[in-house]
C-alpha positions as CSV (number, residue, x, y, z in Angstrom):
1,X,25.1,55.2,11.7
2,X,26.4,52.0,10.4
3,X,29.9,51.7,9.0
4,X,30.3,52.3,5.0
5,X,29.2,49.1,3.4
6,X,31.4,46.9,1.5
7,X,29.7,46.0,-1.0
8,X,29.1,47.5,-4.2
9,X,26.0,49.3,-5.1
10,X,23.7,48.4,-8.0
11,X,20.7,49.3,-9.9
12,X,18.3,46.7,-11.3
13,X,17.0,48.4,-14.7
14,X,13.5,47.3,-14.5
15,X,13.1,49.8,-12.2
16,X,13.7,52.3,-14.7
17,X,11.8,50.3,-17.8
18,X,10.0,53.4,-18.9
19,X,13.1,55.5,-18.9
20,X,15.1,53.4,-20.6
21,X,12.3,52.7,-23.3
22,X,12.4,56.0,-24.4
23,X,16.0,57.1,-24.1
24,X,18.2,53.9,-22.6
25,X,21.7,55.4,-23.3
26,X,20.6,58.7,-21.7
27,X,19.4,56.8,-18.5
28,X,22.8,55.1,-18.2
29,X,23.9,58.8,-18.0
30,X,21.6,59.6,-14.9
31,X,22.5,56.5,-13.1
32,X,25.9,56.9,-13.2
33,X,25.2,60.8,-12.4
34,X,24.0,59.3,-9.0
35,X,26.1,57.5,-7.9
36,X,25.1,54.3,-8.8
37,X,28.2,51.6,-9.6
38,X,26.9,49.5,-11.6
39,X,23.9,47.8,-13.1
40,X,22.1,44.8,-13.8
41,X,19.9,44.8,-16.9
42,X,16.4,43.4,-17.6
43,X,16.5,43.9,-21.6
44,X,19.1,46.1,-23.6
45,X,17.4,48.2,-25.6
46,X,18.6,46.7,-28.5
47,X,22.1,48.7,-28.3
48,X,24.9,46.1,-29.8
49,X,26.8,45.1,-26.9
50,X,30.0,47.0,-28.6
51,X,28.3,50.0,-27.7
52,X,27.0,49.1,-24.5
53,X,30.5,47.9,-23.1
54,X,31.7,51.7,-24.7
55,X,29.1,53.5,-23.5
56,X,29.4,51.9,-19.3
57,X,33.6,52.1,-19.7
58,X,32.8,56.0,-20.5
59,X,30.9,56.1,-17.3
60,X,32.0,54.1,-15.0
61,X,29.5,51.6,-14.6
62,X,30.1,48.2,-13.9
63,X,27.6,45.8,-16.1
64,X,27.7,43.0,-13.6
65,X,24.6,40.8,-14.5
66,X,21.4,40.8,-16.2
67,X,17.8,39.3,-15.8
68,X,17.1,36.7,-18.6
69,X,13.6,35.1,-19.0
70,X,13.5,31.1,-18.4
71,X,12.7,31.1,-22.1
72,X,15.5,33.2,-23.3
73,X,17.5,30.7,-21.3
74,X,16.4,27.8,-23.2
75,X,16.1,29.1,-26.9
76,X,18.9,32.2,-26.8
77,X,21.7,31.2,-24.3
78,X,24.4,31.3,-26.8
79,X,23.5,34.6,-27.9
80,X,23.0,35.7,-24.1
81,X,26.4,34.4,-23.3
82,X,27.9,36.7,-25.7
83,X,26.5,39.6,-25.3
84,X,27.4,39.6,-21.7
85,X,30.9,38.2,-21.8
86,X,31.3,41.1,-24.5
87,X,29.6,43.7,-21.9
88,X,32.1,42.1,-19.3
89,X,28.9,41.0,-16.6
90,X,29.4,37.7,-14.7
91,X,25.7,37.1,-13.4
92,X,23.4,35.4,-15.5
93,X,19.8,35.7,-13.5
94,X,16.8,33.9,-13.8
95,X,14.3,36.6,-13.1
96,X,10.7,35.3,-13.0
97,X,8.3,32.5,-13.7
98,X,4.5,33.4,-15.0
99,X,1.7,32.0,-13.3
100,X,1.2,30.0,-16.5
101,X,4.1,27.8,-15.3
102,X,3.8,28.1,-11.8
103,X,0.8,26.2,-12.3
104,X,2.7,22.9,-13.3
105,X,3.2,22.8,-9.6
106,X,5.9,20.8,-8.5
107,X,6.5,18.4,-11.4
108,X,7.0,21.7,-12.7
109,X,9.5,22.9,-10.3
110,X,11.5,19.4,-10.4
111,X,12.0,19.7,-13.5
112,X,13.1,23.4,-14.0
113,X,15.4,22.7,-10.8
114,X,17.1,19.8,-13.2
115,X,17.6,22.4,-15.9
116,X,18.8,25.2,-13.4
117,X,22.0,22.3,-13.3
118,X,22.3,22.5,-16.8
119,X,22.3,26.1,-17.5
120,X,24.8,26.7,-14.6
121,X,27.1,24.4,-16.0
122,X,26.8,25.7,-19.6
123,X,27.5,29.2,-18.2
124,X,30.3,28.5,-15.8
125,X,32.3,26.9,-19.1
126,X,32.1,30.3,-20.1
127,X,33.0,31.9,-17.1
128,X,29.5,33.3,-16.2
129,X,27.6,31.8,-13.3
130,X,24.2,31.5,-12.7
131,X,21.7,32.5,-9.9
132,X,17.8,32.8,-9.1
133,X,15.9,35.6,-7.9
134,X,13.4,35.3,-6.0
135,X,9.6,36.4,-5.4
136,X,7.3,35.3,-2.9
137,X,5.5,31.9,-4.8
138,X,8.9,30.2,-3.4
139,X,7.9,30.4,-0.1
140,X,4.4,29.1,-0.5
141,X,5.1,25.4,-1.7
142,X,7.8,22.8,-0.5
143,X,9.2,20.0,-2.3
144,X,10.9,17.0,-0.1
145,X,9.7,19.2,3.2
146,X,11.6,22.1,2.3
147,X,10.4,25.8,0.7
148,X,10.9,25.6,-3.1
149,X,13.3,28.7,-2.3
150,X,15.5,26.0,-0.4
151,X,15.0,23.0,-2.1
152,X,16.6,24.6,-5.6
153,X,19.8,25.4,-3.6
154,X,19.9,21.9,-2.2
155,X,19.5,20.4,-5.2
156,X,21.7,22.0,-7.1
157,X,25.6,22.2,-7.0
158,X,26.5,25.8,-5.1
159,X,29.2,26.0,-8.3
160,X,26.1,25.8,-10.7
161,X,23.3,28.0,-8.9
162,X,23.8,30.8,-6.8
163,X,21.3,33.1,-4.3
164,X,20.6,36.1,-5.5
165,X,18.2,37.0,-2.8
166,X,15.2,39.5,-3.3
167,X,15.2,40.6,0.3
168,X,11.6,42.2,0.9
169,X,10.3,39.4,-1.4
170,X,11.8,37.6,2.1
171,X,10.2,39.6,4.3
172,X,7.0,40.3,2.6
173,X,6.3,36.0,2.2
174,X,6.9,36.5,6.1
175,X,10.2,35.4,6.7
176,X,13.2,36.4,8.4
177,X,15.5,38.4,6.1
178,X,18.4,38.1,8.5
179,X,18.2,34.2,9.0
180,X,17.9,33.9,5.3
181,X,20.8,36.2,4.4
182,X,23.4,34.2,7.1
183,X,21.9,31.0,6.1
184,X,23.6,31.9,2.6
185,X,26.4,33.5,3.3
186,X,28.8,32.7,0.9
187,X,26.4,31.4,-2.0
188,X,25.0,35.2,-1.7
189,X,26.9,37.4,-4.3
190,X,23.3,39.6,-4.9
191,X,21.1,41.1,-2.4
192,X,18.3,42.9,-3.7
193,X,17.5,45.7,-1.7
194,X,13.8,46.3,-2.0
195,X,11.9,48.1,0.6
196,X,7.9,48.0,1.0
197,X,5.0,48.9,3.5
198,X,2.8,46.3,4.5
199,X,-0.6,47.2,2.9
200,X,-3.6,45.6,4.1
201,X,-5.9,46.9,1.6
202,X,-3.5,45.2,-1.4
203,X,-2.6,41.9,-2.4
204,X,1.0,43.0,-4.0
205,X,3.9,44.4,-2.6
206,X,3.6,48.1,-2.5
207,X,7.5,49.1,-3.0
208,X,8.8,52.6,-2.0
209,X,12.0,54.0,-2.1
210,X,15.0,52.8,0.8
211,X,13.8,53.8,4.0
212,X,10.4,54.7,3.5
213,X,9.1,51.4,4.0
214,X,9.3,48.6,6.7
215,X,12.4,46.5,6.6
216,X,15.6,47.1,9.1
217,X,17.8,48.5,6.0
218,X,21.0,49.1,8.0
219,X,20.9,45.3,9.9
220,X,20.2,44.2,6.4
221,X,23.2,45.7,5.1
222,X,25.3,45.1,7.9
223,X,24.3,41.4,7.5
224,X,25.4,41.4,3.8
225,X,28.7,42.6,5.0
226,X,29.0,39.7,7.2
227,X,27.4,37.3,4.4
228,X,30.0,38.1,1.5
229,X,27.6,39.8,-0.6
230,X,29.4,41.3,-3.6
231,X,26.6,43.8,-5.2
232,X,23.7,45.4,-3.1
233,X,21.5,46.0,-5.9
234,X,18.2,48.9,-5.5
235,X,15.1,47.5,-6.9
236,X,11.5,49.4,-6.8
237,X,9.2,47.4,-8.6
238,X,6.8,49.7,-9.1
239,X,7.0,53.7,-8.0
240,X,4.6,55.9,-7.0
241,X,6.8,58.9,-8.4
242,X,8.6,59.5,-11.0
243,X,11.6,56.7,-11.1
244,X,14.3,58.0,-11.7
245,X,13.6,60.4,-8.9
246,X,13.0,57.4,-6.7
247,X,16.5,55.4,-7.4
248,X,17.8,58.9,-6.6
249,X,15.8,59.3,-3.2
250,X,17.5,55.4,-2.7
251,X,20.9,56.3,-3.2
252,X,20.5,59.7,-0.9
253,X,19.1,56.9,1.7
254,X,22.4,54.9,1.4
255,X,24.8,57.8,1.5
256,X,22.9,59.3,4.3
257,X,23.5,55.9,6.7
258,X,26.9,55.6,5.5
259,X,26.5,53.2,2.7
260,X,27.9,54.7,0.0
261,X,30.9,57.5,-0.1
């Protein structure tokens, strides 16, 4: 077993969309039931952030970042930027491009890498900073004979754009998760922690709780240690039982390998 990690554990809500849906405050309540230490949001249920800063102080949870859409970025940052300095979050993540805009290819990516610059330094005047996450459509292209994953963190100031790392995104787009994570150690404050089985007979990820699925968890971890990762956050992106039964099986897995007291 592997020493205690740490880093803080996380939930990314999208795993929980449906729950939180139909009863978001409730689902807060069964997170922080688990375990779980903070989260990272994908939406808000429309709860004011007043209540949504109560509401995690009652329970403990730590609202450390949330997912905002490229065009929530460009049209609604100042509203953004409030609601989470009033939550008390620092991460400001860029979660996800559509295929629509994937298919501007790399003039495309040259120019959202430019604007990646701006919103980190808009963010960082108000003491939030900014990151990516990743998929696998990073790995698949280069610009200036480097993986679009790489050339956004070359081309941008560290201070400005930070990793945070979807770790079987890494693996899955064939990869070495370990070389990645050292290779940005210390511009790493997010590891996503999302297992999968290689399926042959899909062309998607097929996600499954920690543990259940191919990726070297507790080297993973370990390497996050030794990377300065601040949040280990559990991700499932899709789950074949119910999921709020599968960030539970997740957390068992981390307290079960010493992750987690």
């Amino acid at each position: 077993m592997k020493g205690r990690s740490l880093v803080k554990i996380g939930l990314q809500l999208f795993t929980l969309r449906d729950d939180t849906a139909k009863d978001f405050r409730g689902t807060l309540r069964q997170v922080a039931a688990m375990g779980y230490e903070g989260v990272e949001f994908a939406g808000y249920g429309d709860i004011p952030a007043e209540e949504m800063r109560d509401l995690l102080q009652e329970l403990g949870l730590e609202a450390f970042g949330s997912h905002v859409g490229l065009q929530q970025l460009e049209e609604n940052m100042e509203e953004q930027i409030q609601y989470l300095k009033t939550v008390g979050a620092r991460y400001v993540i860029c979660p996800w491009l559509s295929p629509e805009q994937l298919a501007g290819g790399e003039a495309f990516w040259r120019e959202l890498i430019a604007k990646f610059a701006t919103f980190g330094a808009r963010l960082r005047e108000e003491g939030l900073q900014f990151c990516y996450h990743n998929h696998d459509f990073e790995f698949a292209a280069e610009i200036d004979g480097e993986y679009i994953f790489d050339a956004m963190y070359t081309k941008v100031d560290a201070d400005l754009l930070k990793v945070e790392m979807d770790i079987g995104w890494v693996q899955y787009s064939n990869q070495d998760p370990l070389a990645y994570i050292a290779k940005y150690a210390g511009r790493l404050p997010l590891l996503h922690l999302k297992d999968f089985r290689k399926e042959t007979s899909v062309n998607h990820i097929d996600t499954v709780e920690l543990g259940k699925g191919d990726l070297a968890l507790n080297d993973i971890i370990d390497a996050a240690n030794k990377a300065g990762v601040e949040w280990l956050v559990v991700e499932q992106d899709s789950c074949a039982n119910p999921p709020l039964e599968s960030v539970q099986t997740s957390m068992e897995w981390l307290k079960a390998n010493g992750h987690k007291a």
